[in-house]
mmCIF file of the protein (N, C-alpha, C, O) and its ligand, coordinates in Angstrom:
data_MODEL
# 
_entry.id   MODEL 
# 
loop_
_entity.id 
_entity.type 
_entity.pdbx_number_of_molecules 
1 polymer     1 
2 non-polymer 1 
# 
_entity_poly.entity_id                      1 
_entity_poly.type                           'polypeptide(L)' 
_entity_poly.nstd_linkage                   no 
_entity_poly.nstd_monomer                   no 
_entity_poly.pdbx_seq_one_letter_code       
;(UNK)(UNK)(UNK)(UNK)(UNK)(UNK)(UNK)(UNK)(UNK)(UNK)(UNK)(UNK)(UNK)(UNK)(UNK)(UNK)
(UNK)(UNK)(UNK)(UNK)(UNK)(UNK)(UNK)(UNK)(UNK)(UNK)(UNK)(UNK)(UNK)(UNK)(UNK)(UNK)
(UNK)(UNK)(UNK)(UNK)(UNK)(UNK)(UNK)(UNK)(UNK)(UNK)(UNK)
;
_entity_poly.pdbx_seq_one_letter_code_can   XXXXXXXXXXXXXXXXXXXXXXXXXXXXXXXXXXXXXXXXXXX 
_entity_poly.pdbx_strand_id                 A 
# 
loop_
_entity_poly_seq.entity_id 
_entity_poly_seq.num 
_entity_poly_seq.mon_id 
_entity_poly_seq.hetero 
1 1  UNK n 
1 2  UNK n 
1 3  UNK n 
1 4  UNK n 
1 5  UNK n 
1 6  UNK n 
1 7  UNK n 
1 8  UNK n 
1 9  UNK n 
1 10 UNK n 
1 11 UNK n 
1 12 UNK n 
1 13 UNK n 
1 14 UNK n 
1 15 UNK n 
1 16 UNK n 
1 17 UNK n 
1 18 UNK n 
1 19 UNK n 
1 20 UNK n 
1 21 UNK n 
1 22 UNK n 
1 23 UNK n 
1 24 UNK n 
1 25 UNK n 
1 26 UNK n 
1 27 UNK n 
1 28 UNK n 
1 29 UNK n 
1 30 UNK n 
1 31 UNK n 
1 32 UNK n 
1 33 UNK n 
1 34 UNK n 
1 35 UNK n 
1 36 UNK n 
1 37 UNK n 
1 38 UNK n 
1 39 UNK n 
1 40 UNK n 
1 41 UNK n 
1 42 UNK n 
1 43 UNK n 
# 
loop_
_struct_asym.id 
_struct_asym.entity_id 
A 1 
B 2 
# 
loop_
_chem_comp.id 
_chem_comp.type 
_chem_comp.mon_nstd_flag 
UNK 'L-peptide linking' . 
ZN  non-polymer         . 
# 
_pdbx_entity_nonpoly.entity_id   2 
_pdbx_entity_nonpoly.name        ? 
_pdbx_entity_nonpoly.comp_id     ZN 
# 
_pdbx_nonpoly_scheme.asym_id         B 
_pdbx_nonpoly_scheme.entity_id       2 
_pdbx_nonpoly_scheme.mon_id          ZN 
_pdbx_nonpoly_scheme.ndb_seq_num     1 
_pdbx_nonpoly_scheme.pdb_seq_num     101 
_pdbx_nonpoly_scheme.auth_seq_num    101 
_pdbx_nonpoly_scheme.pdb_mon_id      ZN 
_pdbx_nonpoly_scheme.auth_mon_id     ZN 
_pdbx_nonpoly_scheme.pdb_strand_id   A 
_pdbx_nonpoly_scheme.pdb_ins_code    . 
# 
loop_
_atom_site.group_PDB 
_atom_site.id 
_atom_site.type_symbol 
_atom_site.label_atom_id 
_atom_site.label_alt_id 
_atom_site.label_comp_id 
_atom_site.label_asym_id 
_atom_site.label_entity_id 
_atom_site.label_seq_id 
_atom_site.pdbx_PDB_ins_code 
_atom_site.Cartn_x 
_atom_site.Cartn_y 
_atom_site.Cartn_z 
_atom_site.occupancy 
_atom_site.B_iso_or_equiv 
_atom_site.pdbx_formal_charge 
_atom_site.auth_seq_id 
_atom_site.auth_comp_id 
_atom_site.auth_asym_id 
_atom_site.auth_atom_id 
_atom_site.pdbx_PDB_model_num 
ATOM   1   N  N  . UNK A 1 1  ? -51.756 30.831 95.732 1.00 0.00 ? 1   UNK A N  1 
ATOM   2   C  CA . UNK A 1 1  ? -52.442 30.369 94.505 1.00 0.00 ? 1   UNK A CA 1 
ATOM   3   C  C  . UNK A 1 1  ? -51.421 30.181 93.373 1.00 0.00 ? 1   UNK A C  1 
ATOM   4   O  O  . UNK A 1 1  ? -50.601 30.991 92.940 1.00 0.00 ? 1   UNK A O  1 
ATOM   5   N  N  . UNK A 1 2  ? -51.625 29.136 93.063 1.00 0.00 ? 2   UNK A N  1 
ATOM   6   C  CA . UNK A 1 2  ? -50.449 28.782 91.058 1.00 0.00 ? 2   UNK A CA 1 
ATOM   7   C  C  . UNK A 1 2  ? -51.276 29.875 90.133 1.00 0.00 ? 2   UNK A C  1 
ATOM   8   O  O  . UNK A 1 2  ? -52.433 30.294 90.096 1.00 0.00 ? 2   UNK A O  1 
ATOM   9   N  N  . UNK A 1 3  ? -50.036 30.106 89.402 1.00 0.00 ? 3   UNK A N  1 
ATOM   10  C  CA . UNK A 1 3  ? -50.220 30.925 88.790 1.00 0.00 ? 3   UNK A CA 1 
ATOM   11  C  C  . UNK A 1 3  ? -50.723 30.255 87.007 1.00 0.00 ? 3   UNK A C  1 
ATOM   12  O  O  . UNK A 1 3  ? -50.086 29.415 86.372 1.00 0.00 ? 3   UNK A O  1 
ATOM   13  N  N  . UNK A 1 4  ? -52.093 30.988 86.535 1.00 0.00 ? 4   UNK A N  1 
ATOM   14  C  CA . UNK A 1 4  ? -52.995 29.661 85.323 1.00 0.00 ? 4   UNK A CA 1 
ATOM   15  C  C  . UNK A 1 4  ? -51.243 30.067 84.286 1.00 0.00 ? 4   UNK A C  1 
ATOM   16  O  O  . UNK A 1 4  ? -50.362 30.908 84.467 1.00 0.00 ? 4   UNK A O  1 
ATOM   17  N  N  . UNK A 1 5  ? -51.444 28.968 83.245 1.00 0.00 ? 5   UNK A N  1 
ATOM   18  C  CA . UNK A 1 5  ? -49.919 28.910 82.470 1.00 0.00 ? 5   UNK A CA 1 
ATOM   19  C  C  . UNK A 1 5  ? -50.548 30.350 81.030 1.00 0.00 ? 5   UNK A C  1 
ATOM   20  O  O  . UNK A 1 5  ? -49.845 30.752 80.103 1.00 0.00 ? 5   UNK A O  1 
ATOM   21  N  N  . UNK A 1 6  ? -51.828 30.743 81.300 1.00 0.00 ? 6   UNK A N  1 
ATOM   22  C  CA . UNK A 1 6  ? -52.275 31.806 80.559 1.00 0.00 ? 6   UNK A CA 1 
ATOM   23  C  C  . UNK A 1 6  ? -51.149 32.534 80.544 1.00 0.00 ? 6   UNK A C  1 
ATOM   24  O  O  . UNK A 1 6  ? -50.267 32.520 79.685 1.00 0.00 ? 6   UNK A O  1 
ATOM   25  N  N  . UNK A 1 7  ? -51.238 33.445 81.948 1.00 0.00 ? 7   UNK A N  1 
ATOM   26  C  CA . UNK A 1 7  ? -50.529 34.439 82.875 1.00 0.00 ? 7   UNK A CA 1 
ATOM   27  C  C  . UNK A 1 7  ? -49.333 34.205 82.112 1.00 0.00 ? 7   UNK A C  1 
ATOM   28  O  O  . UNK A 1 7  ? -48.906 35.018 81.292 1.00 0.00 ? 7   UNK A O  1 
ATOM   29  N  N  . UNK A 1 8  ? -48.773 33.077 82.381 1.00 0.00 ? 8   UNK A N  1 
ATOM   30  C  CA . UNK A 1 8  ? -47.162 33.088 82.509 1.00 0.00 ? 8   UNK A CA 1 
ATOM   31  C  C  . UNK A 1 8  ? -46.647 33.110 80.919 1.00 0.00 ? 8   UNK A C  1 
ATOM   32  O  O  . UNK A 1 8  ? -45.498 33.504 80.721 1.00 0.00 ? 8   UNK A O  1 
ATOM   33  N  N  . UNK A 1 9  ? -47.529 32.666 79.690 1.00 0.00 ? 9   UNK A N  1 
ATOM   34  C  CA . UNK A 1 9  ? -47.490 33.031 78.553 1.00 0.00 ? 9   UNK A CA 1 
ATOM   35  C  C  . UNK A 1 9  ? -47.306 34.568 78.565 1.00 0.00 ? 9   UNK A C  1 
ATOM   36  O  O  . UNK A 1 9  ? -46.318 35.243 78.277 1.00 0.00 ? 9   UNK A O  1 
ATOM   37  N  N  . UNK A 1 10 ? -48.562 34.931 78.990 1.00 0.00 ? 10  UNK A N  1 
ATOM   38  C  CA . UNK A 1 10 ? -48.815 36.709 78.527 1.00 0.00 ? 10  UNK A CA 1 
ATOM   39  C  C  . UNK A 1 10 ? -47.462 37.264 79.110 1.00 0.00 ? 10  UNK A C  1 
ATOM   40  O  O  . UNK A 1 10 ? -47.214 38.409 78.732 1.00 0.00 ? 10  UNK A O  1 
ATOM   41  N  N  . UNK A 1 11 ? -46.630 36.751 79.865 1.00 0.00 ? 11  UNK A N  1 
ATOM   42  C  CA . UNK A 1 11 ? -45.803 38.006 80.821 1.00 0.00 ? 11  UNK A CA 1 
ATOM   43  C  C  . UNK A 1 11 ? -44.446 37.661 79.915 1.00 0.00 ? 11  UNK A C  1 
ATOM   44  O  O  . UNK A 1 11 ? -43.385 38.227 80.179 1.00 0.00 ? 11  UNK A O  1 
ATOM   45  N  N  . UNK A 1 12 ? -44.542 36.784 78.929 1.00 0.00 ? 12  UNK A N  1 
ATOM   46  C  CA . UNK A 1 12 ? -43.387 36.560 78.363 1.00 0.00 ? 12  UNK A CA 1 
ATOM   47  C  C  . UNK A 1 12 ? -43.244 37.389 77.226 1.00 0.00 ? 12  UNK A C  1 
ATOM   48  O  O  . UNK A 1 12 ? -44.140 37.614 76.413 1.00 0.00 ? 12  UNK A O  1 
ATOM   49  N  N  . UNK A 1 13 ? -41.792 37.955 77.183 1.00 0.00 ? 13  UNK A N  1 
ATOM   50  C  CA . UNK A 1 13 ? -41.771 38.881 75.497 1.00 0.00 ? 13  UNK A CA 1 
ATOM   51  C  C  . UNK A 1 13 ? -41.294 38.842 74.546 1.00 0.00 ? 13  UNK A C  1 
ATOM   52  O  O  . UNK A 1 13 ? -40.349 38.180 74.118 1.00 0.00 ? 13  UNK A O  1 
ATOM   53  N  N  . UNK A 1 14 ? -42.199 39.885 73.940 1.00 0.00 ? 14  UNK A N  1 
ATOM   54  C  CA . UNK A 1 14 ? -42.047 39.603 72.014 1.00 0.00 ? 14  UNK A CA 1 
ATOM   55  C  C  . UNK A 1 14 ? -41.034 38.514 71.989 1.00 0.00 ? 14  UNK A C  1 
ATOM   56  O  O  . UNK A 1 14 ? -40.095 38.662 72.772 1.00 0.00 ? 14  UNK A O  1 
ATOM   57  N  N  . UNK A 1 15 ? -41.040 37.110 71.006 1.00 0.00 ? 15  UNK A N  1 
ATOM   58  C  CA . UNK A 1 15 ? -40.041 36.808 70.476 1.00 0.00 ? 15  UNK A CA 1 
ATOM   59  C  C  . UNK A 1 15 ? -39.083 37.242 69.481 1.00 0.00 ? 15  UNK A C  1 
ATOM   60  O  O  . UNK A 1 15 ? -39.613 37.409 68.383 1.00 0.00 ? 15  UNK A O  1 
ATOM   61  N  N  . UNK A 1 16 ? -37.821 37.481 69.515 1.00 0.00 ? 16  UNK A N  1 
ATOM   62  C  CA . UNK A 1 16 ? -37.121 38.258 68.990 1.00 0.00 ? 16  UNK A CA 1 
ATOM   63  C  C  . UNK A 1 16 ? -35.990 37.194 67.711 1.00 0.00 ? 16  UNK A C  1 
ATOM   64  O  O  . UNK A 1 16 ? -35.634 36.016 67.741 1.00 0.00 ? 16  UNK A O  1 
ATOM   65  N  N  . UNK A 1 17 ? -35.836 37.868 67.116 1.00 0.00 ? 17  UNK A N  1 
ATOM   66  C  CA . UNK A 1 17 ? -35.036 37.387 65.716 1.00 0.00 ? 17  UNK A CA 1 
ATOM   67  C  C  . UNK A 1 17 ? -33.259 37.571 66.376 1.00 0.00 ? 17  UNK A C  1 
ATOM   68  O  O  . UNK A 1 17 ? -32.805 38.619 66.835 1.00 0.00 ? 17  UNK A O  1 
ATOM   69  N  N  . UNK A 1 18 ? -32.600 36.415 66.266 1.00 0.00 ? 18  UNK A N  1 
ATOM   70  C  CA . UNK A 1 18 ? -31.634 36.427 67.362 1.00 0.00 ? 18  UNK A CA 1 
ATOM   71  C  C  . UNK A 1 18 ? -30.217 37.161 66.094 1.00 0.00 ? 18  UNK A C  1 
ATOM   72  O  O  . UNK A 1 18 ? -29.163 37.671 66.472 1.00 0.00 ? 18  UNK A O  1 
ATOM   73  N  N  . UNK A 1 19 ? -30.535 37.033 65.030 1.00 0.00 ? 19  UNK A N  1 
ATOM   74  C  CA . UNK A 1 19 ? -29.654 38.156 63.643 1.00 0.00 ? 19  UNK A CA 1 
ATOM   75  C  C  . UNK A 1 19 ? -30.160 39.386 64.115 1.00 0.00 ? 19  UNK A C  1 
ATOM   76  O  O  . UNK A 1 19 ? -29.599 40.032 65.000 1.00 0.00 ? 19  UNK A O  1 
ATOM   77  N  N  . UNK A 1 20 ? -31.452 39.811 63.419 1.00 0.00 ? 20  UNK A N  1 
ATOM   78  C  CA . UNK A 1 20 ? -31.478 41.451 63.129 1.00 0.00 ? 20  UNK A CA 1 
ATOM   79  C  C  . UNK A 1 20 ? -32.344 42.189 64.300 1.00 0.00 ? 20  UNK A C  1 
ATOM   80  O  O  . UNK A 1 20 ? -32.539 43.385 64.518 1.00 0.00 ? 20  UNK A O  1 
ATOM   81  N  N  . UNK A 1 21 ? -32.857 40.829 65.070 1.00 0.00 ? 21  UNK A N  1 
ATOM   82  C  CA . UNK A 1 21 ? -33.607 41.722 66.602 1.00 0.00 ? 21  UNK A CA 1 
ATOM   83  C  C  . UNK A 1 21 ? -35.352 41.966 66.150 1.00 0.00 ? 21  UNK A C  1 
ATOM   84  O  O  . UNK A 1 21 ? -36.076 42.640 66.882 1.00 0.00 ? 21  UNK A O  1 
ATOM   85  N  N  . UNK A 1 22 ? -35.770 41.455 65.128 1.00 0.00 ? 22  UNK A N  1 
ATOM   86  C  CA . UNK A 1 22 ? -36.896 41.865 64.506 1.00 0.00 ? 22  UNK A CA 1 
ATOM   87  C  C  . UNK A 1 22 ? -37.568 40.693 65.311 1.00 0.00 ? 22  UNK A C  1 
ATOM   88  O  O  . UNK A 1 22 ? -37.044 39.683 65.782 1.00 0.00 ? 22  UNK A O  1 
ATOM   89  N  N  . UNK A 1 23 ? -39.468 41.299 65.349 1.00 0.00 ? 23  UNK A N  1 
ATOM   90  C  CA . UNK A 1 23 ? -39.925 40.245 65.826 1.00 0.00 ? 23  UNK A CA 1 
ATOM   91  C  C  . UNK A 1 23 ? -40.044 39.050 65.323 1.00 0.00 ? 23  UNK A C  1 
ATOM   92  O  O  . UNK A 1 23 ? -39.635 38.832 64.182 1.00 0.00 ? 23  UNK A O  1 
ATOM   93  N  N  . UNK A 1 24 ? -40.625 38.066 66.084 1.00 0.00 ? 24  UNK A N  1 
ATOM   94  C  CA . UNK A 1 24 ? -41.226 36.982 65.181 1.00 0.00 ? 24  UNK A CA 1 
ATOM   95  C  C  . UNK A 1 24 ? -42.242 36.594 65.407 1.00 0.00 ? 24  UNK A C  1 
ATOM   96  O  O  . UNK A 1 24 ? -42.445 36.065 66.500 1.00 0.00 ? 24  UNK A O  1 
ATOM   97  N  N  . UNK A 1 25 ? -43.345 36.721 64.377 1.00 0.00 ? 25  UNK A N  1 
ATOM   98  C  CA . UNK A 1 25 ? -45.031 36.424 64.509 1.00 0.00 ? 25  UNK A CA 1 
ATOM   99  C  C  . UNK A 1 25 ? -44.981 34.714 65.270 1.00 0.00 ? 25  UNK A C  1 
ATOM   100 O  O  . UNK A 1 25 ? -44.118 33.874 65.015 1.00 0.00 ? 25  UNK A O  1 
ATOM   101 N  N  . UNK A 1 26 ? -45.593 34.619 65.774 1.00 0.00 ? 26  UNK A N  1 
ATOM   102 C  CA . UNK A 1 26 ? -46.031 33.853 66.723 1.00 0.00 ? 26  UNK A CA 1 
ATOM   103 C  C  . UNK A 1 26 ? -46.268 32.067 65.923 1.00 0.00 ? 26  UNK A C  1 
ATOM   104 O  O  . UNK A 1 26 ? -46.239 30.980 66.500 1.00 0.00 ? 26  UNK A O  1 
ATOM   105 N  N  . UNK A 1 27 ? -46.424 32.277 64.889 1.00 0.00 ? 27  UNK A N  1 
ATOM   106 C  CA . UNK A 1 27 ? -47.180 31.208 64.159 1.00 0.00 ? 27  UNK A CA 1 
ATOM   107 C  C  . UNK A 1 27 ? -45.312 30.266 63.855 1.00 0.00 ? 27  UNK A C  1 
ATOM   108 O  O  . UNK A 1 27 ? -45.187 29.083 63.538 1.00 0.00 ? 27  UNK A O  1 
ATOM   109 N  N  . UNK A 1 28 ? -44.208 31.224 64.076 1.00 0.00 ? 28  UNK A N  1 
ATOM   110 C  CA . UNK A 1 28 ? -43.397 31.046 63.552 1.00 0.00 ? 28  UNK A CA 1 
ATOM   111 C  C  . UNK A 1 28 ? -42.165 30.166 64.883 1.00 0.00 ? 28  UNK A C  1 
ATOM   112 O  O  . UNK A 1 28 ? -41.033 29.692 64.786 1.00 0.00 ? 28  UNK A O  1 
ATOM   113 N  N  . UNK A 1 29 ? -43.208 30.320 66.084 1.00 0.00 ? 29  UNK A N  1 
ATOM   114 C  CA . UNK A 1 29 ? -42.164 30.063 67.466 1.00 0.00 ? 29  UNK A CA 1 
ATOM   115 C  C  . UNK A 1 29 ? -41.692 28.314 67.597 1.00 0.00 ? 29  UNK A C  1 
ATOM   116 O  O  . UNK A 1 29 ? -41.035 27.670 68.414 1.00 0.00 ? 29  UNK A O  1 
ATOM   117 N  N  . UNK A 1 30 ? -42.575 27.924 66.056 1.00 0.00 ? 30  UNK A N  1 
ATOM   118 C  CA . UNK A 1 30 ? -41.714 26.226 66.587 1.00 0.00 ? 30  UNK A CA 1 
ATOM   119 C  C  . UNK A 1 30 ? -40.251 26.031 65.467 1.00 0.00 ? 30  UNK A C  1 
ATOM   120 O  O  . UNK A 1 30 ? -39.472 25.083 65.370 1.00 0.00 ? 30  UNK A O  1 
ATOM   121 N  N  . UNK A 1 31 ? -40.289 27.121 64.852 1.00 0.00 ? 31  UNK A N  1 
ATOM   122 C  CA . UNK A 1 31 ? -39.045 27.680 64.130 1.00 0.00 ? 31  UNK A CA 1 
ATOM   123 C  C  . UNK A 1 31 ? -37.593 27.496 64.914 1.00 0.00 ? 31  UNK A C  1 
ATOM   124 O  O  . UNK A 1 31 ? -37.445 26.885 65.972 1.00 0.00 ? 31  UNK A O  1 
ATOM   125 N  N  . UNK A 1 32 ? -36.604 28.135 64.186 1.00 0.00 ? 32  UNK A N  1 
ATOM   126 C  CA . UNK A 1 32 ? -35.493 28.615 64.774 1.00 0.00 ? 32  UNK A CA 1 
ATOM   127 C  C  . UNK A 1 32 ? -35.749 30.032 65.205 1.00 0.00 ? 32  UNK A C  1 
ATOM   128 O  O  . UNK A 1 32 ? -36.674 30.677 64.712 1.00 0.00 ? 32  UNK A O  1 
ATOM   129 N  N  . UNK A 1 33 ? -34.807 30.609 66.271 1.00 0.00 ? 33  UNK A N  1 
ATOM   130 C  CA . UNK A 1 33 ? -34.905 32.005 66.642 1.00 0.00 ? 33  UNK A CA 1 
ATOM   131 C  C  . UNK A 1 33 ? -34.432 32.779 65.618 1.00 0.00 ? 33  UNK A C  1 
ATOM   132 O  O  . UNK A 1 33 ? -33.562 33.544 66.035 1.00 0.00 ? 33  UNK A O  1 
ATOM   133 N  N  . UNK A 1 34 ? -34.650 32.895 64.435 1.00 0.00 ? 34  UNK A N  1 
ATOM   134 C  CA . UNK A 1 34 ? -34.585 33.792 63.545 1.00 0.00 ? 34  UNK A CA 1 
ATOM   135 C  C  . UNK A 1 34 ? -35.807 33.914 62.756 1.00 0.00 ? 34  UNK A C  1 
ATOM   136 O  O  . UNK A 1 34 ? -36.384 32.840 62.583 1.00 0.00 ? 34  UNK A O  1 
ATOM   137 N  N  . UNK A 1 35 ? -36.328 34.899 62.256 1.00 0.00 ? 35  UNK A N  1 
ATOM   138 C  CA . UNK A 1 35 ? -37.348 35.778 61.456 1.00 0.00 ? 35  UNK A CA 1 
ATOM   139 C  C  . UNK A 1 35 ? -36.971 34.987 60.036 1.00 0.00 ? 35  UNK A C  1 
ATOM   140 O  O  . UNK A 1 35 ? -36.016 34.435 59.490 1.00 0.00 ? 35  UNK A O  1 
ATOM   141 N  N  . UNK A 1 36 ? -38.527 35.345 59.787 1.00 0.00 ? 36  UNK A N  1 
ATOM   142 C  CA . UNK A 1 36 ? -38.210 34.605 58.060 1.00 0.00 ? 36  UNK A CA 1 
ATOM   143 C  C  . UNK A 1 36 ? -37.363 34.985 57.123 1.00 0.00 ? 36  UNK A C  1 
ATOM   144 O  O  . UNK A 1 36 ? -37.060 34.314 56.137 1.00 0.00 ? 36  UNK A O  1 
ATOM   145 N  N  . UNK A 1 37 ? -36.847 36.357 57.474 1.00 0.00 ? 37  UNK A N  1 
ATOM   146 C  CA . UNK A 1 37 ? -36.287 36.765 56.164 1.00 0.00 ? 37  UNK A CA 1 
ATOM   147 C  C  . UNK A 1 37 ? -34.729 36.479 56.765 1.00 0.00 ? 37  UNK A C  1 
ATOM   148 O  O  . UNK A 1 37 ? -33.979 36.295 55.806 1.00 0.00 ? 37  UNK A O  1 
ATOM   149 N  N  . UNK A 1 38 ? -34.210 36.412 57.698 1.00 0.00 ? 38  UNK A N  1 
ATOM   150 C  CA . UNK A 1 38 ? -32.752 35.826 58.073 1.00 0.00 ? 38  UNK A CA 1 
ATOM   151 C  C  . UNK A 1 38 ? -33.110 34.488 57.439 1.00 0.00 ? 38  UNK A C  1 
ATOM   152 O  O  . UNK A 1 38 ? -32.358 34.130 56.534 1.00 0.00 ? 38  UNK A O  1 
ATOM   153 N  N  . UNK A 1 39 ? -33.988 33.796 57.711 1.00 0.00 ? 39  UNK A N  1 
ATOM   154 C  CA . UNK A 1 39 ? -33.863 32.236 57.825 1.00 0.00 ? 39  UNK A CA 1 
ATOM   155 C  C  . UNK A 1 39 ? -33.797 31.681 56.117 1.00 0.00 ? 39  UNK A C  1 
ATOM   156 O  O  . UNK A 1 39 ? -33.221 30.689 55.670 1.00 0.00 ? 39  UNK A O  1 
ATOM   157 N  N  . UNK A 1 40 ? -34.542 32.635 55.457 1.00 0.00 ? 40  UNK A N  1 
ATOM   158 C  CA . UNK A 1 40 ? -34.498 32.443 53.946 1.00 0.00 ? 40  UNK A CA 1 
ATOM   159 C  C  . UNK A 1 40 ? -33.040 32.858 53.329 1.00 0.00 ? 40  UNK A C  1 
ATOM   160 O  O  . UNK A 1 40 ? -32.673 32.448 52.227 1.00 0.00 ? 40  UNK A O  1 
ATOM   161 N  N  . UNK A 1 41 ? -32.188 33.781 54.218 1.00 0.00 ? 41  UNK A N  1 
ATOM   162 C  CA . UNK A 1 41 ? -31.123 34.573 53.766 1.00 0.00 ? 41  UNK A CA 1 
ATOM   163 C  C  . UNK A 1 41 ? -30.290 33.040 53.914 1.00 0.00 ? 41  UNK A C  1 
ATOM   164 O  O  . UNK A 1 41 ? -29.486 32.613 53.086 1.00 0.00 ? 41  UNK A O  1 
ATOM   165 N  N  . UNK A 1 42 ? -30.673 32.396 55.093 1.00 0.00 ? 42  UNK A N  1 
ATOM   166 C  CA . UNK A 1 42 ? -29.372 31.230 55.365 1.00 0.00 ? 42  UNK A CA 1 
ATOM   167 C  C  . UNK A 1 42 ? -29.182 30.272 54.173 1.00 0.00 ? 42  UNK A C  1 
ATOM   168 O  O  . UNK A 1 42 ? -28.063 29.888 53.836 1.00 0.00 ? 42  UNK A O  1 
ATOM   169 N  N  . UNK A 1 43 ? -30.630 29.799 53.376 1.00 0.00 ? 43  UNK A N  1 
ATOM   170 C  CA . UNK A 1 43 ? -30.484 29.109 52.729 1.00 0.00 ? 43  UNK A CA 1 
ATOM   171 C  C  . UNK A 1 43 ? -30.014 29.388 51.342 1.00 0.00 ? 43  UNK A C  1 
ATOM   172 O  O  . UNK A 1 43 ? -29.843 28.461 50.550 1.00 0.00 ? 43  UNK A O  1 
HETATM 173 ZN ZN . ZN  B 2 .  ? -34.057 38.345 61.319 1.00 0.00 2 101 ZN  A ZN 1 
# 
């Protein structure tokens, strides 16, 4: 049986802030791999 692309979402983890390792809320994953407060620090 294929596995539904639900599954293969759920088994994936936390996205991580690739500076300080902090998460990143979800709303934020079409971003860069950094957390808002690195990403505000860049500018
Ligand atoms: Zn960060």
């Amino acid at each position: 049986m294929l596995m539904q692309s639900t599954e293969f979402f759920r088994n994936l983890p936390p996205k991580e802030c690739a500076k300080c390792g902090d998460k990143i809320e979800e709303m934020h994953e079409s971003y860069s791999n950094e957390c808002t407060h690195c990403e505000s620090k860049i500018i």
